[in-house]
DRENLO-648401 format. One record per atom (N, C-alpha, C): residue in one letter; chain; atom name; residue number from 0; x, y, z. Coordinates in nm, 4 decimals, decimal comma. Each point is the difference from the previous one (the first is absolute). Example, Ala and Ser with C-alpha at 12.3 -4.5 7.8 and 13.67 -1.06 7.14 Angstrom:
2
+------+-----+------+-----+----------+----------+----------+
| type | mol | atom | seq |     east |    north |       up |
+------+-----+------+-----+----------+----------+----------+
|    a |   A |    N |   0 |   1,3190 |  -0,5690 |   0,7800 |
|    a |   A |   CA |   0 |  -0,0890 |   0,1190 |   0,0000 |
|    a |   A |    C |   0 |   0,0900 |   0,1200 |   0,0000 |
|    s |   A |    N |   1 |  -0,0350 |   0,1050 |  -0,0720 |
|    s |   A |   CA |   1 |   0,0820 |   0,1190 |   0,0060 |
|    s |   A |    C |   1 |  -0,0770 |   0,1090 |   0,0730 |
+------+-----+------+-----+----------+----------+----------+
END
This chain:
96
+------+-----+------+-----+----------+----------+----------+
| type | mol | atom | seq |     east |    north |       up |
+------+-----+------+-----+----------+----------+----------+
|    x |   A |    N |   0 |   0,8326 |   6,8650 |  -2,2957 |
|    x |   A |   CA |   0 |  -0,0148 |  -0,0679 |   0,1273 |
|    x |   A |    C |   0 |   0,1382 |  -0,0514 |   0,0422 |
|    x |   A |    N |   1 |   0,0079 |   0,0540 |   0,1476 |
|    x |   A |   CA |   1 |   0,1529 |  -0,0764 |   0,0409 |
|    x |   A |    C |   1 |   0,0506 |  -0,1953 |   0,0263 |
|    x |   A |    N |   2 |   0,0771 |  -0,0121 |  -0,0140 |
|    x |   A |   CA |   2 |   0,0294 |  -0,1139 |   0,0139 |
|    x |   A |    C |   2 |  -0,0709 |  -0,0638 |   0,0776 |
|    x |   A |    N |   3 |   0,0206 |   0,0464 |   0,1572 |
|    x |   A |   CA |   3 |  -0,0262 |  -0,0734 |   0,1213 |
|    x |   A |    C |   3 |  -0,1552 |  -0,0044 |  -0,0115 |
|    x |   A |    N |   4 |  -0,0487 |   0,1122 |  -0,0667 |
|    x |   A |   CA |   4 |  -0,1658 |  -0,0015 |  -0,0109 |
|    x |   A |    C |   4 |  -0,0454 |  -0,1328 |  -0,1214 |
|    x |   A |    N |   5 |   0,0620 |  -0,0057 |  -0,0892 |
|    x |   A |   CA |   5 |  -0,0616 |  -0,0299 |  -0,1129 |
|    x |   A |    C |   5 |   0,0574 |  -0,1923 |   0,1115 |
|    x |   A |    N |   6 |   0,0966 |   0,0251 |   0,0732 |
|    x |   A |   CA |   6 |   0,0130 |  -0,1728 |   0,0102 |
|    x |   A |    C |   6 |  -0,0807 |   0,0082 |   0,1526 |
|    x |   A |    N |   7 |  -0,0496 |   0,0585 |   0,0470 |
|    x |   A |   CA |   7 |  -0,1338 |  -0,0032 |   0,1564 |
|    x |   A |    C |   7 |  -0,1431 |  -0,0559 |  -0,1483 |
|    x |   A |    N |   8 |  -0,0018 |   0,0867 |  -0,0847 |
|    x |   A |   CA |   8 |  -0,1244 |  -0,0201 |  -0,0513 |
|    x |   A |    C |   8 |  -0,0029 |  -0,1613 |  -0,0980 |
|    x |   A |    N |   9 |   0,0969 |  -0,0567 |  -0,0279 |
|    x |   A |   CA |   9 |   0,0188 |  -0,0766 |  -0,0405 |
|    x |   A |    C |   9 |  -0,0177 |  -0,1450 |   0,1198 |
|    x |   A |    N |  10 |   0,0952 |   0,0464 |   0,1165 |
|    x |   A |   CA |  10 |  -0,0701 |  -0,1039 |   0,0917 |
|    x |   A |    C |  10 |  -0,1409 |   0,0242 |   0,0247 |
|    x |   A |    N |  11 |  -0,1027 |   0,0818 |   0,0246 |
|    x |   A |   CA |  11 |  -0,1127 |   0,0308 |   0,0109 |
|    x |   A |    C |  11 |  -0,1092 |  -0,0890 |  -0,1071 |
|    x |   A |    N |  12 |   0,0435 |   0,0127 |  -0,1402 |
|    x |   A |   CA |  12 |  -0,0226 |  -0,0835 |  -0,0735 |
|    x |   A |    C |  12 |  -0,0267 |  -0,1195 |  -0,0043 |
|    x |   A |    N |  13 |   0,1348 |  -0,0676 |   0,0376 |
|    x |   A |   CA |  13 |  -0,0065 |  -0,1276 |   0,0080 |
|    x |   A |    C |  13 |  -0,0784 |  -0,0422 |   0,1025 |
|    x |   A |    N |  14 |  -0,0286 |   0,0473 |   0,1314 |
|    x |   A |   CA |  14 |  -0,0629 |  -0,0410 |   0,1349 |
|    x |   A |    C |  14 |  -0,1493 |  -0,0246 |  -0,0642 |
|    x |   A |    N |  15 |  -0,0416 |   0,1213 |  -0,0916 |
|    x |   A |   CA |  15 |  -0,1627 |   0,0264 |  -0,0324 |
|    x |   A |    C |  15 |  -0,0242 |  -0,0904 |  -0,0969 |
|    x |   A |    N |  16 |   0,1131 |  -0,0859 |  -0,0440 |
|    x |   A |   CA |  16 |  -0,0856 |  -0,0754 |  -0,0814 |
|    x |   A |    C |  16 |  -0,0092 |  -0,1908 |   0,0973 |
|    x |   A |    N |  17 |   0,0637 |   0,0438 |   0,1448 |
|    x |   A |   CA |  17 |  -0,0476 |  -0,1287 |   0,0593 |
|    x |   A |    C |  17 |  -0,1394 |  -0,0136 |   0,0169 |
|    x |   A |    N |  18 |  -0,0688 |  -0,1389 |   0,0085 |
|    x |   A |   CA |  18 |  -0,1346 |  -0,0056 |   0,1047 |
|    x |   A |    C |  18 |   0,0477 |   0,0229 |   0,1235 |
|    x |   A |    N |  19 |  -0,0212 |   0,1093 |   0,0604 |
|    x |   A |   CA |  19 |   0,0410 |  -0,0499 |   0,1585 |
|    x |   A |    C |  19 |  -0,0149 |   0,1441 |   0,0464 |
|    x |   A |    N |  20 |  -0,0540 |   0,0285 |   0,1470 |
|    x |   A |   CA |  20 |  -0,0441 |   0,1270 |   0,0573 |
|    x |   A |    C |  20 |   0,0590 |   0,0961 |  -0,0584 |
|    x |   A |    N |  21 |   0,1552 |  -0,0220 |   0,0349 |
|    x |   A |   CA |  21 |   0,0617 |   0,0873 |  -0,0673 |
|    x |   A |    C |  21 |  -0,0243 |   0,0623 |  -0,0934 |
|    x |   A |    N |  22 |   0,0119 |  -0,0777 |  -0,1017 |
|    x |   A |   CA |  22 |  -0,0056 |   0,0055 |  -0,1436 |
|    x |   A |    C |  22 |  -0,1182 |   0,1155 |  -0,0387 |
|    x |   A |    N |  23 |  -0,0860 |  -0,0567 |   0,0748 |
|    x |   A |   CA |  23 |  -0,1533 |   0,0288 |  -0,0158 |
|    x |   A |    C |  23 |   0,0256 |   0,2066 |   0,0426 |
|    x |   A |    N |  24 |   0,0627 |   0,0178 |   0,1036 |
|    x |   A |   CA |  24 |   0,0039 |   0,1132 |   0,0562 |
|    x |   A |    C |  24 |   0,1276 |   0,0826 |  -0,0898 |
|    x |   A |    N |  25 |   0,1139 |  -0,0647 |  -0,0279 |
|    x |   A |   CA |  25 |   0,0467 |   0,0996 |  -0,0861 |
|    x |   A |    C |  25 |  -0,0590 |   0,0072 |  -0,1347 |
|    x |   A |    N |  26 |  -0,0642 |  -0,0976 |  -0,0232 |
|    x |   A |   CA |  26 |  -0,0551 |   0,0421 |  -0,1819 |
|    x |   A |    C |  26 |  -0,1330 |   0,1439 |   0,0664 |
|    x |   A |    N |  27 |  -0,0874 |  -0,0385 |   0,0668 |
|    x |   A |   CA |  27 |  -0,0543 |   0,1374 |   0,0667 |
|    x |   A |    C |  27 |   0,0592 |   0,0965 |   0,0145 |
|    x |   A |    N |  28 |   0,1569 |   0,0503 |   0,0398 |
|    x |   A |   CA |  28 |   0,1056 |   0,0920 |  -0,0270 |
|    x |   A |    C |  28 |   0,0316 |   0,0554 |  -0,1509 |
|    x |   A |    N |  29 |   0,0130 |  -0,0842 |  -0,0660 |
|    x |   A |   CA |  29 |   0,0304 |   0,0035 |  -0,1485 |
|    x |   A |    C |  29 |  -0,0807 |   0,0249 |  -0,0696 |
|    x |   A |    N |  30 |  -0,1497 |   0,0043 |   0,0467 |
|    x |   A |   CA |  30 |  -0,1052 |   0,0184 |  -0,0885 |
|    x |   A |    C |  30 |  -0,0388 |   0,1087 |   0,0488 |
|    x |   A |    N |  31 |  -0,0007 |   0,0645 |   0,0878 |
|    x |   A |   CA |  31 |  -0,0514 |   0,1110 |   0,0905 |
|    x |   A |    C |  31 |   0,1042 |   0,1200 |  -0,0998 |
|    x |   A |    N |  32 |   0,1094 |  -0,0266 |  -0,0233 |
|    x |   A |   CA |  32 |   0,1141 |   0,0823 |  -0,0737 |
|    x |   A |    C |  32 |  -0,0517 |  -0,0240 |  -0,0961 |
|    x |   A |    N |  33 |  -0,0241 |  -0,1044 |  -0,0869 |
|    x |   A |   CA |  33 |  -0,0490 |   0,0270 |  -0,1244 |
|    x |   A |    C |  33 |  -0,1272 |   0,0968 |  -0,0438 |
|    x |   A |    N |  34 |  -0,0771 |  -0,0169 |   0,0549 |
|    x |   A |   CA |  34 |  -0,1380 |   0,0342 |   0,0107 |
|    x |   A |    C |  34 |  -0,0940 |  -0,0244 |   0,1205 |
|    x |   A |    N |  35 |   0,0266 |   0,0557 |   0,1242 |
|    x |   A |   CA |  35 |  -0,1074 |   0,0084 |   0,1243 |
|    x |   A |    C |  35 |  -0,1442 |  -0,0292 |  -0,0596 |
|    x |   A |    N |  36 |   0,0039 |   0,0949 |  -0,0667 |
|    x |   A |   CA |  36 |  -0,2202 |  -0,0141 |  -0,0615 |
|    x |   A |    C |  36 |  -0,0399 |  -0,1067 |  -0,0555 |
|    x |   A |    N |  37 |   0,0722 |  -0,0416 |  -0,0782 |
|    x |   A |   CA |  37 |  -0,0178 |  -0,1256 |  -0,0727 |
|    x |   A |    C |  37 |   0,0152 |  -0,1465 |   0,1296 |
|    x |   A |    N |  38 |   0,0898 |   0,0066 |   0,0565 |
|    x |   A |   CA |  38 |   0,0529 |  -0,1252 |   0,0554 |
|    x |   A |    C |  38 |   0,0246 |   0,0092 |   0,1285 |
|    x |   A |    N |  39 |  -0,0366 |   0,0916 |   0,0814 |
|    x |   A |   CA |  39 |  -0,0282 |   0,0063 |   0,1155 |
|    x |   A |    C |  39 |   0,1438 |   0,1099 |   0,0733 |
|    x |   A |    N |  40 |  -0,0346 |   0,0187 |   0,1164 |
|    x |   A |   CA |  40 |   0,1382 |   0,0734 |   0,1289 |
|    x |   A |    C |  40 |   0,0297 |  -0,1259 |  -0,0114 |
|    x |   A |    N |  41 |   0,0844 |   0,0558 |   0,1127 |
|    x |   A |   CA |  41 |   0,0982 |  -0,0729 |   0,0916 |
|    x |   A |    C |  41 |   0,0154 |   0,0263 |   0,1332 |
|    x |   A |    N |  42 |  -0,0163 |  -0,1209 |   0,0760 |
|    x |   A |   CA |  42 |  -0,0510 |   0,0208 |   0,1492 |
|    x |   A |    C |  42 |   0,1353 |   0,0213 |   0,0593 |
|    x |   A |    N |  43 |   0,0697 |   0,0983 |   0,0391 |
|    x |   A |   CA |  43 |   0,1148 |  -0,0053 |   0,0921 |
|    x |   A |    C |  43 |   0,0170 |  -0,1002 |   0,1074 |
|    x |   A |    N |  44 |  -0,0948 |  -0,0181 |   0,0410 |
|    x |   A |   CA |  44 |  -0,0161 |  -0,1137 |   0,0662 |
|    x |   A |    C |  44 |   0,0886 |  -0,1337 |  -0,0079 |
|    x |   A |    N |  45 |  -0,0368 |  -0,0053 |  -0,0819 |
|    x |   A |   CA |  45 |   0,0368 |  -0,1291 |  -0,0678 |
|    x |   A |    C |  45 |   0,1769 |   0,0085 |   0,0016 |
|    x |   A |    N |  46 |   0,0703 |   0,0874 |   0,0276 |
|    x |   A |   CA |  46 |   0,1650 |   0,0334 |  -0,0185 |
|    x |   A |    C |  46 |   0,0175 |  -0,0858 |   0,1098 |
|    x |   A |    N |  47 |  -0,0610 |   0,0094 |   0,1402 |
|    x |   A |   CA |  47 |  -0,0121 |  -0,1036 |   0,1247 |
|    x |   A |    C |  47 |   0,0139 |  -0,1863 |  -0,0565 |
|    x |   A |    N |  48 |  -0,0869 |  -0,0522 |  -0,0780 |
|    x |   A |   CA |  48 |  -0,0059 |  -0,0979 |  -0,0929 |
|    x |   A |    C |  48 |   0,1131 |  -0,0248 |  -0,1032 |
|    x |   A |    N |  49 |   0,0892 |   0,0735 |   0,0109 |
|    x |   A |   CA |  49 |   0,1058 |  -0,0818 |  -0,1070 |
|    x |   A |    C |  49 |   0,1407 |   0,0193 |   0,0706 |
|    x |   A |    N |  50 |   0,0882 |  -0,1295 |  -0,0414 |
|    x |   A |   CA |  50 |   0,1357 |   0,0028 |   0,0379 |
|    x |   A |    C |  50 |   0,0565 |   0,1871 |  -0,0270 |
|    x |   A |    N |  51 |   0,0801 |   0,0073 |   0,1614 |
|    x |   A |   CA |  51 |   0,1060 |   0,1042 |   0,0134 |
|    x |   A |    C |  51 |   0,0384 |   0,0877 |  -0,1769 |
|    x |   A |    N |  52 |   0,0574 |  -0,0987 |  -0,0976 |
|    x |   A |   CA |  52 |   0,0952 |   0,0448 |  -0,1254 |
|    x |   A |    C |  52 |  -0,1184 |  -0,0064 |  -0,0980 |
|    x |   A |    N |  53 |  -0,1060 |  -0,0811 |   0,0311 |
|    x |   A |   CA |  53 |  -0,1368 |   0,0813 |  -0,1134 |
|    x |   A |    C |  53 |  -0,0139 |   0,1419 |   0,0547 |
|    x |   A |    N |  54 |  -0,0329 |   0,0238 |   0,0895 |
|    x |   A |   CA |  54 |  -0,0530 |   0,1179 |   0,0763 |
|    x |   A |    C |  54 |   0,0896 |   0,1200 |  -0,0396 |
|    x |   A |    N |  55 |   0,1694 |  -0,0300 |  -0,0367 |
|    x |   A |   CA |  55 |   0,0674 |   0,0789 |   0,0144 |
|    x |   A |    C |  55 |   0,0215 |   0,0072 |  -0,1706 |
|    x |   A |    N |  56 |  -0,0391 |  -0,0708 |  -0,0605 |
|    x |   A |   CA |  56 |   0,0212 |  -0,0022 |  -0,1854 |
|    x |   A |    C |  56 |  -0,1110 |   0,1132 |  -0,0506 |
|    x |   A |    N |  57 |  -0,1025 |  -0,0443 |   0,0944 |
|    x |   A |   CA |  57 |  -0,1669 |   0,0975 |  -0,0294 |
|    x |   A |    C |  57 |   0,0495 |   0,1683 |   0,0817 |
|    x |   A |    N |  58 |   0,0896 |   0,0152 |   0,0912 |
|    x |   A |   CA |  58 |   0,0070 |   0,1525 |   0,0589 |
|    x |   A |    C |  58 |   0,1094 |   0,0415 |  -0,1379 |
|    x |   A |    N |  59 |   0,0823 |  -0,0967 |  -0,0216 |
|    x |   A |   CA |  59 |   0,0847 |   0,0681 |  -0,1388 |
|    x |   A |    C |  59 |  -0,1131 |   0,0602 |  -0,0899 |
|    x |   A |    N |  60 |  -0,0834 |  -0,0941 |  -0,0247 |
|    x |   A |   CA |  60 |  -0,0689 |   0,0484 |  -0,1270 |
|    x |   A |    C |  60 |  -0,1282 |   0,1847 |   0,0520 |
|    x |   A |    N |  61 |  -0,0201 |  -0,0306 |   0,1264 |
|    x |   A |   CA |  61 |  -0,0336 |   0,1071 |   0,0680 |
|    x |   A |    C |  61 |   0,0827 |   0,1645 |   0,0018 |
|    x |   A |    N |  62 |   0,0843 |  -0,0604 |   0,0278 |
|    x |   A |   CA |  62 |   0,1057 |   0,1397 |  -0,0268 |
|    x |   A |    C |  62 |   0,0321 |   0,0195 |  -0,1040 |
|    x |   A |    N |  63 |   0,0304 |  -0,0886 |  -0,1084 |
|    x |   A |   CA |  63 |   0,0273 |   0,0442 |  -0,1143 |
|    x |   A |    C |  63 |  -0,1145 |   0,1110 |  -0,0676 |
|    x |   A |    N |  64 |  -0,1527 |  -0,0793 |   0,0201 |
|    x |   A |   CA |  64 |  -0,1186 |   0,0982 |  -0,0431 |
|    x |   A |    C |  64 |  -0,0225 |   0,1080 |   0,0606 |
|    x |   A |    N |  65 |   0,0576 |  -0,0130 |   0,1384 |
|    x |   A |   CA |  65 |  -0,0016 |   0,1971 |   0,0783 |
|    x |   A |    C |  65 |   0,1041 |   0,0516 |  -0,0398 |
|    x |   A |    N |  66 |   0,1210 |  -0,0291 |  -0,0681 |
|    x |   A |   CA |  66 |   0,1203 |   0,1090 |  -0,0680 |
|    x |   A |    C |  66 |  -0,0606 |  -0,0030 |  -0,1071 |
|    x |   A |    N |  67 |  -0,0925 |   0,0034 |  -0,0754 |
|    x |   A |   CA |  67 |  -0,0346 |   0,0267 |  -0,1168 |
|    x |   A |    C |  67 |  -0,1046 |   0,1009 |  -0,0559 |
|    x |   A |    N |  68 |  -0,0185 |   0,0679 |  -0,0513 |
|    x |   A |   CA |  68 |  -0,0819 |   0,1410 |  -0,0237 |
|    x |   A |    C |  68 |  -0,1071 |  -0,0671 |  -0,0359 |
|    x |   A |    N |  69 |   0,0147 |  -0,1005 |  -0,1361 |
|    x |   A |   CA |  69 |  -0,1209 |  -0,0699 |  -0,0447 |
|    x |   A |    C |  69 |  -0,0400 |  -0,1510 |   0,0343 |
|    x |   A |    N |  70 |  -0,0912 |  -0,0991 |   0,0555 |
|    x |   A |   CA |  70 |  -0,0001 |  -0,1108 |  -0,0228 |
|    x |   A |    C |  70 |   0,0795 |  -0,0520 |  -0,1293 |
|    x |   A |    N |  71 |   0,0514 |  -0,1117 |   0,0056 |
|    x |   A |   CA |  71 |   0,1105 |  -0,0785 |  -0,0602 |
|    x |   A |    C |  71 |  -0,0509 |  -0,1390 |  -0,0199 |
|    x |   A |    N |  72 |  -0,0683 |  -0,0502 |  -0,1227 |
|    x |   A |   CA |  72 |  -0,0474 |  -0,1148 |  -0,0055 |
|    x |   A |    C |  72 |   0,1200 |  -0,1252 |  -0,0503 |
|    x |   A |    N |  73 |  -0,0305 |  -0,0616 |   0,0344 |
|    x |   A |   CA |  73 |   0,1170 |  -0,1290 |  -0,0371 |
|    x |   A |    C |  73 |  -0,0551 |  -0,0760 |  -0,1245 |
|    x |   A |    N |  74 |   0,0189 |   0,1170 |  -0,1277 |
|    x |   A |   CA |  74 |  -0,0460 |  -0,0899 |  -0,1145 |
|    x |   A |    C |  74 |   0,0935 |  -0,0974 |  -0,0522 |
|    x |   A |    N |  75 |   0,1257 |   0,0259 |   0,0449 |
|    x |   A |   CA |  75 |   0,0888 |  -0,1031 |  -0,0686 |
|    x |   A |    C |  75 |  -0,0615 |  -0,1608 |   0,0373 |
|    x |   A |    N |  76 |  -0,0821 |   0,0297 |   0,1160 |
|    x |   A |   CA |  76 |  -0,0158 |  -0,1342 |   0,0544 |
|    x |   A |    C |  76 |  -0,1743 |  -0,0158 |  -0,0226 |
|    x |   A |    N |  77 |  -0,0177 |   0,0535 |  -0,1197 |
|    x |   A |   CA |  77 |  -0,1753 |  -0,0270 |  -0,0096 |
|    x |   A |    C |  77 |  -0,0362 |  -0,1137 |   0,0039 |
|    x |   A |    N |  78 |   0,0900 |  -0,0844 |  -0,0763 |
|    x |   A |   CA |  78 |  -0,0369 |  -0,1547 |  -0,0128 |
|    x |   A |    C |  78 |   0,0018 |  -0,0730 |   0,1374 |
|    x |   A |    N |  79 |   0,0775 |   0,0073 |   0,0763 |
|    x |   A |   CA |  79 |  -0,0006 |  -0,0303 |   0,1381 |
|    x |   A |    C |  79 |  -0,0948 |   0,0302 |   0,0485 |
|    x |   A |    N |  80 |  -0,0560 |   0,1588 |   0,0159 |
|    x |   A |   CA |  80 |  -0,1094 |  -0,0178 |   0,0525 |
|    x |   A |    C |  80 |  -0,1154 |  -0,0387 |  -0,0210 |
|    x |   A |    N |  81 |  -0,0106 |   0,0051 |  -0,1393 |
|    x |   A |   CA |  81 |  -0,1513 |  -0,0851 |  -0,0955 |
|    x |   A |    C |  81 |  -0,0130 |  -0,0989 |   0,0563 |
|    x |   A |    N |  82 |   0,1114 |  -0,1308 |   0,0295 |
|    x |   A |   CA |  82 |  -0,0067 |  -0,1000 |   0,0318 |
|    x |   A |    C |  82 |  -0,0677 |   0,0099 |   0,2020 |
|    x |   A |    N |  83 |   0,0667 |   0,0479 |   0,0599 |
|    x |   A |   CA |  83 |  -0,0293 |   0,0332 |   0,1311 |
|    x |   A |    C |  83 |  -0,2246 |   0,0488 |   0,0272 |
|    x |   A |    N |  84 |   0,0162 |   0,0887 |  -0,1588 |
|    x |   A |   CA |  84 |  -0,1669 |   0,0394 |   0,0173 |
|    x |   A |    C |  84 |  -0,0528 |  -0,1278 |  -0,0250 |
|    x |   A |    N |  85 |  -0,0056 |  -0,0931 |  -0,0912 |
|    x |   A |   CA |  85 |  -0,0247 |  -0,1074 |  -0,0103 |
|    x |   A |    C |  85 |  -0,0068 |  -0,1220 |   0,1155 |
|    x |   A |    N |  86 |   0,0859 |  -0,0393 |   0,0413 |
|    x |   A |   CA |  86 |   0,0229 |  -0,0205 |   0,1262 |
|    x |   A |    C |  86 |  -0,1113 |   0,0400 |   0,0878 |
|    x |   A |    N |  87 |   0,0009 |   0,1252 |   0,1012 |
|    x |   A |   CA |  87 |  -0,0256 |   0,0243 |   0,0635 |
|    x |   A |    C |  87 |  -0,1234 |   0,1106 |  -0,0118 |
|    x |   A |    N |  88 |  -0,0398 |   0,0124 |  -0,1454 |
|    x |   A |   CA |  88 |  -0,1218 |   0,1279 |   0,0034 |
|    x |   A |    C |  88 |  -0,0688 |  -0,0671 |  -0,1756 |
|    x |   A |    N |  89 |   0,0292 |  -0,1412 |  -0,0256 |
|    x |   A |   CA |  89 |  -0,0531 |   0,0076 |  -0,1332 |
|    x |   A |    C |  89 |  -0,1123 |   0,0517 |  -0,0282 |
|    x |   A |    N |  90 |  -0,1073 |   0,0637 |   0,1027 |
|    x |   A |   CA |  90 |  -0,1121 |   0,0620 |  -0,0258 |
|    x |   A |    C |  90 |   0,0283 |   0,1481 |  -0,0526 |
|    x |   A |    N |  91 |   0,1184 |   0,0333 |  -0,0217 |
|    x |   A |   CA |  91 |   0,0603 |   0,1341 |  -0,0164 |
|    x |   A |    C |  91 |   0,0014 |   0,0110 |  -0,1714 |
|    x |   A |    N |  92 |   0,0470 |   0,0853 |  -0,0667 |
|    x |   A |   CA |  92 |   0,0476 |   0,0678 |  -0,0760 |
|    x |   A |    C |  92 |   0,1503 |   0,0277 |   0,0160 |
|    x |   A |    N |  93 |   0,1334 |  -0,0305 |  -0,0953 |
|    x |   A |   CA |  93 |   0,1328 |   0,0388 |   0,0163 |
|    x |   A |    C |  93 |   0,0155 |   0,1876 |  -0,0057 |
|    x |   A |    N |  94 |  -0,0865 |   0,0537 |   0,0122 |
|    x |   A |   CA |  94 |   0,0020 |   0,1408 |  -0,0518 |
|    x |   A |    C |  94 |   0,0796 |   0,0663 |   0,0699 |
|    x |   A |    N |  95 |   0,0848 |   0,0869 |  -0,0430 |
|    x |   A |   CA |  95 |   0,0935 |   0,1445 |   0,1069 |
|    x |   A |    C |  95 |  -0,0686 |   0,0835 |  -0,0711 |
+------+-----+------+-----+----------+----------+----------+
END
Protein backbone atom coordinates (compact mmCIF):
# COMPACT_ATOMS: atom_id res chain seq x y z
CA UNK A 1 0.00 0.00 0.00
CA UNK A 2 1.28 3.49 -0.99
CA UNK A 3 2.12 6.05 1.37
CA UNK A 4 -0.45 8.66 0.58
CA UNK A 5 -3.02 5.67 0.74
CA UNK A 6 -1.94 3.98 3.81
CA UNK A 7 -1.90 7.89 5.51
CA UNK A 8 -5.90 8.80 3.72
CA UNK A 9 -6.73 5.39 5.46
CA UNK A 10 -5.25 6.23 8.59
CA UNK A 11 -7.10 9.61 8.75
CA UNK A 12 -10.28 7.60 7.90
CA UNK A 13 -9.58 5.67 10.97
CA UNK A 14 -9.28 8.03 13.30
CA UNK A 15 -12.65 10.00 12.14
CA UNK A 16 -14.56 6.30 12.59
CA UNK A 17 -13.68 5.98 15.82
CA UNK A 18 -15.48 9.54 16.73
CA UNK A 19 -19.24 9.56 18.06
CA UNK A 20 -20.32 11.92 15.60
CA UNK A 21 -22.23 11.66 12.01
CA UNK A 22 -19.23 11.58 10.58
CA UNK A 23 -17.67 9.12 12.32
CA UNK A 24 -20.72 7.06 12.09
CA UNK A 25 -20.58 7.28 8.06
CA UNK A 26 -16.95 6.67 7.52
CA UNK A 27 -16.79 3.60 9.88
CA UNK A 28 -19.88 2.47 7.31
CA UNK A 29 -17.00 3.06 4.56
CA UNK A 30 -14.53 0.95 6.40
CA UNK A 31 -16.76 -1.74 7.11
CA UNK A 32 -18.37 -1.98 3.73
CA UNK A 33 -14.38 -2.64 2.60
CA UNK A 34 -13.98 -4.94 5.16
CA UNK A 35 -16.88 -7.04 4.67
CA UNK A 36 -20.21 -5.47 2.86
CA UNK A 37 -22.27 -8.85 3.94
CA UNK A 38 -21.40 -8.89 7.26
CA UNK A 39 -21.59 -5.07 8.11
CA UNK A 40 -23.47 -3.48 5.70
CA UNK A 41 -22.76 -0.99 2.01
CA UNK A 42 -22.10 2.15 1.94
CA UNK A 43 -24.46 4.81 0.95
CA UNK A 44 -22.58 7.18 -1.50
CA UNK A 45 -24.74 9.40 -0.37
CA UNK A 46 -23.49 10.05 2.53
CA UNK A 47 -19.88 11.52 0.66
CA UNK A 48 -22.48 14.81 0.50
CA UNK A 49 -22.37 14.47 4.63
CA UNK A 50 -18.76 14.74 5.33
CA UNK A 51 -16.12 17.55 5.30
CA UNK A 52 -14.47 18.32 1.60
CA UNK A 53 -10.76 16.25 2.90
CA UNK A 54 -12.92 13.21 4.44
CA UNK A 55 -14.58 12.88 1.12
CA UNK A 56 -11.29 13.21 -0.60
CA UNK A 57 -9.20 10.58 1.95
CA UNK A 58 -12.33 7.98 1.11
CA UNK A 59 -11.89 8.68 -3.14
CA UNK A 60 -8.00 7.86 -2.30
CA UNK A 61 -9.00 4.75 -0.81
CA UNK A 62 -11.52 4.31 -3.92
CA UNK A 63 -8.93 4.46 -6.50
CA UNK A 64 -6.53 2.70 -4.88
CA UNK A 65 -9.20 -0.50 -4.89
CA UNK A 66 -10.00 0.19 -8.79
CA UNK A 67 -6.01 -0.01 -9.68
CA UNK A 68 -6.05 -3.20 -8.15
CA UNK A 69 -6.78 -6.69 -9.83
CA UNK A 70 -7.76 -8.11 -6.38
CA UNK A 71 -9.63 -6.49 -3.37
CA UNK A 72 -6.90 -5.40 -0.82
CA UNK A 73 -7.91 -5.77 2.79
CA UNK A 74 -6.24 -3.56 5.40
CA UNK A 75 -5.12 -6.33 7.72
CA UNK A 76 -2.30 -4.48 9.06
CA UNK A 77 -5.02 -2.47 10.62
CA UNK A 78 -7.36 -5.42 11.89
CA UNK A 79 -7.18 -4.19 15.31
CA UNK A 80 -8.42 -0.82 14.31
CA UNK A 81 -11.04 -2.12 12.73
CA UNK A 82 -12.23 -4.73 15.46
CA UNK A 83 -12.42 -1.79 17.57
CA UNK A 84 -14.59 0.41 14.95
CA UNK A 85 -17.00 -3.14 14.63
CA UNK A 86 -17.43 -2.82 18.21
CA UNK A 87 -18.22 0.60 18.24
CA UNK A 88 -20.45 0.79 15.63
CA UNK A 89 -21.81 -2.96 14.70
CA UNK A 90 -21.12 -4.81 18.19
CA UNK A 91 -23.99 -6.98 17.01
CA UNK A 92 -21.41 -8.18 14.37
CA UNK A 93 -18.80 -10.76 14.30
CA UNK A 94 -14.89 -9.33 13.57
CA UNK A 95 -14.81 -11.89 10.62
CA UNK A 96 -12.96 -11.14 6.97
Amino acid sequence: MEDRVRFALEKLLNVAHEDTGQGRRVANFLLAWWNAEEHGGFDLTDLANVDPHIGEDMATIFTFLAREEDVVYPYDYRGEIEKIIARWRPQSETSR
